[in-house]
N, C-alpha and C positions, 0 to 999 in steps of 0.2 A: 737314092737313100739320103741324099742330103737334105731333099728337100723334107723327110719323115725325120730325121734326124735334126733339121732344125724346130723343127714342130715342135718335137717334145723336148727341147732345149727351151722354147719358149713357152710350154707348158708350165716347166718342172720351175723358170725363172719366175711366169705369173703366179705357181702355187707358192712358192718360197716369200712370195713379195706378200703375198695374201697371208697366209702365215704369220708372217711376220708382222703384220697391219692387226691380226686379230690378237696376236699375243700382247701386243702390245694398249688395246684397245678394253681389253678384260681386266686388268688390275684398273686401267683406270676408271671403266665402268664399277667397279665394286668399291674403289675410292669414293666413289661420287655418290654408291649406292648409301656406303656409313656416312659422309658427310651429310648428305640428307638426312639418314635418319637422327643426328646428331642433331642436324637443325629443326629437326620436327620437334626433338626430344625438348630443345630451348624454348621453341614456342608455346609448348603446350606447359611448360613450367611458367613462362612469362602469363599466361592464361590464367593460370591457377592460381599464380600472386596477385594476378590483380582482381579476379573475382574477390580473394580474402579482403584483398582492400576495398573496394565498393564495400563489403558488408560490416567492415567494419566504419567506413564512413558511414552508411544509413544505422548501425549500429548507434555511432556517437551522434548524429545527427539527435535520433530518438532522445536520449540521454540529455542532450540540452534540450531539446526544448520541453522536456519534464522537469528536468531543473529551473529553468526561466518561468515556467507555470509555477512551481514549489515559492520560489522565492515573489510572484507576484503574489499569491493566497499571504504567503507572512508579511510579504511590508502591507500588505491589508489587513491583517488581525493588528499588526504592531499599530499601526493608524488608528483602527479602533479602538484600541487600547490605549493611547496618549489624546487622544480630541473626544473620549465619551461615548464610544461609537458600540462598546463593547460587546460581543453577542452572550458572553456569560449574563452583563445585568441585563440583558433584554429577556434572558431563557426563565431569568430566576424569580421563583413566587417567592410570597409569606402564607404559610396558613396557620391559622388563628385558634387554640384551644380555647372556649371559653367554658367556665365551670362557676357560675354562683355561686350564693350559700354558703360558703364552706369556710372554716376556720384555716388559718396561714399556717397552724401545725398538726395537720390533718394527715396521718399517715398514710393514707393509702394514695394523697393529692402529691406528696415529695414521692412515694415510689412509681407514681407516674412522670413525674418532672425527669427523674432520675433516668427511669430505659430512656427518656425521647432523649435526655444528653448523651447516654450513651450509644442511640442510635444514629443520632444525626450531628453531636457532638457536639464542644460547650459551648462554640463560636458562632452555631447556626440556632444554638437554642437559649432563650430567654425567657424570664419568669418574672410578671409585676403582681402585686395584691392591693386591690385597692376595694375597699366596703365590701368586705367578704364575699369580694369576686379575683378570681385567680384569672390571670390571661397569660398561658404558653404561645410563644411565637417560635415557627420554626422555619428558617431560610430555607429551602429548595424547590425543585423542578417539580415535584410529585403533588399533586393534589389531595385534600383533607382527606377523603376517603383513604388515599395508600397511605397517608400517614399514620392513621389510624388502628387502618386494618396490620402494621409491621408491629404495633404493641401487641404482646402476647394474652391468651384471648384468658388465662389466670385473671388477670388485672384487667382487662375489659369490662370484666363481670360487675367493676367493684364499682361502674358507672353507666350510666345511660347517654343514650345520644338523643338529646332535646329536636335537634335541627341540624342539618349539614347541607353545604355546600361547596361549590370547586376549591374553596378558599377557608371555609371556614367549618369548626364542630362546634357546638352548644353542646355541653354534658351535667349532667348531675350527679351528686353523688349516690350510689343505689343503696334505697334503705337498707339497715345492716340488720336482719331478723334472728 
């Protein structure tokens, strides 16, 4: 029996030793398991900040270089604007009312003078008489016909259109029956 009696003396010593190796082995497995997940937890936060950053870098990236565009269009309008280069005086017509015939205080010829200044205002409109012919000039983009056709068709009536073209009307005054 000594020699069964040391058997399980060295059983009961291997299972203690064992024991005691796993008890020991378990917290620190489960240590290692939260540290891990602690480190996973960092990484995927370290992840997350820096995608926000790349998008805010191509963010700002966008951003200047539509400001850099912004400010090359203006120092090119301000250049055209101080060396004559202007796109306004390139856009901008005159077109020409001419009206024979007509007496310089001919009422129904100032209530025409009058809507085009107030249609197109006092600065873009101009009035000379010379040998009982009347010539309206009026500054803008619009061609004789739209300027024409914006007087109301009341006072239309009270004239004829002789001749027209991109630039200019010919009218007279329509006999008054």
């Amino acid at each position: 029996m000594t020699m069964n009696h040391f058997r399980i003396t060295l059983l009961l010593v291997a299972l203690i030793i064992a024991l005691q190796a796993y008890s020991q082995t378990e917290p620190q497995r489960r240590s290692r398991t939260a540290d891990d997940k602690k480190v996973v937890k960092e990484v995927e936060e370290v992840n997350r900040k820096t995608r926000e950053v790349n998008e805010t870098v191509v963010g700002t990236g966008e951003a200047i270089e539509k400001s850099v565009e912004e400010t090359k269009n203006t120092v090119d309008k301000v250049g055209d604007i101080l060396f004559g280069n202007s796109p306004k005086n390139k856009s901008k017509r005159s077109v020409t009312i001419t009206i024979p015939g007509v007496a310089y205080d001919e009422p129904m010829l100032e209530a025409l003078y009058q809507n085009i200044t107030r249609s197109w205002g006092d600065k873009k409109t101009t009035k000379t008489f010379q040998d009982q012919k009347v010539v309206i000039q009026v500054s803008c983009k619009q061609s004789a016909d739209d300027v024409w056709s914006q007087v109301p068709t009341e006072l239309r009536k009270n004239f004829t259109v002789q001749q027209m073209s991109e630039q200019t009307v010919q009218l007279e005054l329509a006999s008054q029956e």
